[in-house]
C-alpha positions as CSV (number, residue, x, y, z in Angstrom):
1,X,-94.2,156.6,14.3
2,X,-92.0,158.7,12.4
3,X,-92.9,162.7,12.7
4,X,-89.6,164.2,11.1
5,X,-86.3,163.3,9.2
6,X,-83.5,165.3,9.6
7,X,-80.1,164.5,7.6
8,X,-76.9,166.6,7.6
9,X,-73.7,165.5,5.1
10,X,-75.1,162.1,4.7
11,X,-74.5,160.7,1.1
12,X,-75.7,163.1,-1.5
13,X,-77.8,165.5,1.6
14,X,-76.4,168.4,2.1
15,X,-79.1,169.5,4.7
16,X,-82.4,168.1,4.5
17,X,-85.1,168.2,6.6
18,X,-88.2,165.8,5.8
19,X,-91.6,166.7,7.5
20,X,-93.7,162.9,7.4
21,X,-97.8,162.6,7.5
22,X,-99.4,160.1,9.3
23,X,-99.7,156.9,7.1
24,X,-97.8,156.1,3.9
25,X,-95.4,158.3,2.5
26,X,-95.0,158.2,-0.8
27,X,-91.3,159.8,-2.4
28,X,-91.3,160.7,-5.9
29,X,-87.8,162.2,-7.7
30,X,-85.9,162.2,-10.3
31,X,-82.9,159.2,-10.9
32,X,-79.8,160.3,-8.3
33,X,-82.0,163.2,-6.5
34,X,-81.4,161.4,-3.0
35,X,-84.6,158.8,-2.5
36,X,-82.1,156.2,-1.9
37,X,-79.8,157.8,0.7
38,X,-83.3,158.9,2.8
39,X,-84.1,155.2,3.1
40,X,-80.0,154.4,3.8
41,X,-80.0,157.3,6.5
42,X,-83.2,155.8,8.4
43,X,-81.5,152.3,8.5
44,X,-78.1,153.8,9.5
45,X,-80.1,154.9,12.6
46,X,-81.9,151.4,13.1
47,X,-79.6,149.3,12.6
48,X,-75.9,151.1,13.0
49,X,-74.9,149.9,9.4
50,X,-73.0,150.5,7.2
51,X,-69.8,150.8,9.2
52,X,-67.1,152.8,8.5
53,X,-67.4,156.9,7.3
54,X,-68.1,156.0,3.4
55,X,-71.2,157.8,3.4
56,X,-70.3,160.7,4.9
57,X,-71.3,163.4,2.0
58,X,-67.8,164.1,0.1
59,X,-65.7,166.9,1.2
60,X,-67.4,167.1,5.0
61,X,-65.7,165.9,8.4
62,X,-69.2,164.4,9.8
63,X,-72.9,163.8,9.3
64,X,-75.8,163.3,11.9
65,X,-79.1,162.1,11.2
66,X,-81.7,163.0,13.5
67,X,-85.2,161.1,13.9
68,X,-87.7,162.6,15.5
69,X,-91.1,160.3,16.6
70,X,-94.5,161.5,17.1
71,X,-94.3,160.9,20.5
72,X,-91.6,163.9,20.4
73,X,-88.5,161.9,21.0
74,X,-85.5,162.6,19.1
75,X,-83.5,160.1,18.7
76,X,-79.8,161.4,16.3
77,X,-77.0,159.1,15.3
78,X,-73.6,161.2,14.4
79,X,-70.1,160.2,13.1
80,X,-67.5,162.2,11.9
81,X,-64.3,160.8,9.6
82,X,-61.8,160.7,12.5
83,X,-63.9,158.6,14.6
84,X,-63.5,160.3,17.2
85,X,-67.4,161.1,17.5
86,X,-69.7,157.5,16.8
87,X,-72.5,158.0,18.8
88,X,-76.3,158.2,19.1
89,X,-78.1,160.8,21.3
90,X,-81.4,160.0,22.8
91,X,-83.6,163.2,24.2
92,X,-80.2,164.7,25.2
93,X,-78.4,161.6,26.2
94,X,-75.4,160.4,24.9
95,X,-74.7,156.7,24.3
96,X,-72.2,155.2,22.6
97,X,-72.7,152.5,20.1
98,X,-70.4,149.3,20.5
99,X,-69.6,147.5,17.0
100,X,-73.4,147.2,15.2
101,X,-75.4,147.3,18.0
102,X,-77.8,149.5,18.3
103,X,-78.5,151.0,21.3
104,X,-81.6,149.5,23.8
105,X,-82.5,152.7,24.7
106,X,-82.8,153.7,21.0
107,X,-84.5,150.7,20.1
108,X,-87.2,151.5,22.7
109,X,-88.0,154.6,21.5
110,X,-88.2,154.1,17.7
111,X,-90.2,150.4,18.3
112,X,-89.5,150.0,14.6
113,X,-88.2,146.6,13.7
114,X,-85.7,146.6,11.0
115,X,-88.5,144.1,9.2
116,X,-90.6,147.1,9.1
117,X,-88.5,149.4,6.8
118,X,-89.7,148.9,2.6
């Protein structure tokens, strides 16, 4: 499970850092306040999509968002406009994604299928 969401220069976040419970998790806002682009920044982890740097927050050279699971692994997916830095990080290891794949050694830790995220 999920324990902790952090996103950095990723669509309209500047710097947010989202503590989950266990269970549902309910998110409540006003129209534009950055629901949407929590649920985008999840799935850019899972599934490495979108491509290309269009959600990078504008005016910023990179974003990261970092995922960290109950079971205290932190899993982070980075990209900066250049594209000279496209990678995921997994408890301090590097790996590079290739096209959309994902990762195997990110898919182990999350076990989330992309099915799972409403």
């Amino acid at each position: 499970m999920l324990k902790s969401v952090h996103i950095h220069n990723f669509q309209s976040h500047k710097d947010t850092i989202i503590d989950l419970s266990n269970g549902v998790n309910v998110f409540i806002g006003k129209s534009d306040a950055g629901k949407t682009a929590l649920f985008r920044a999840i799935n850019w982890v899972l599934t490495n999509r979108p491509g290309g740097n269009a959600f990078i927050r504008h005016g910023e050279s990179d974003c990261f968002v970092e995922i960290t699971t109950t079971d205290n692994h932190i899993v982070r997916r980075a990209k900066n406009r250049t594209g000279t830095t496209n990678n995921y990080v997994v408890d301090g290891t590097e790996l590079n994604s290739i096209g959309t794949d994902v990762p195997v050694e990110v898919q182990q830790v999350l076990n989330i299928d992309f099915l799972n995220v409403q």
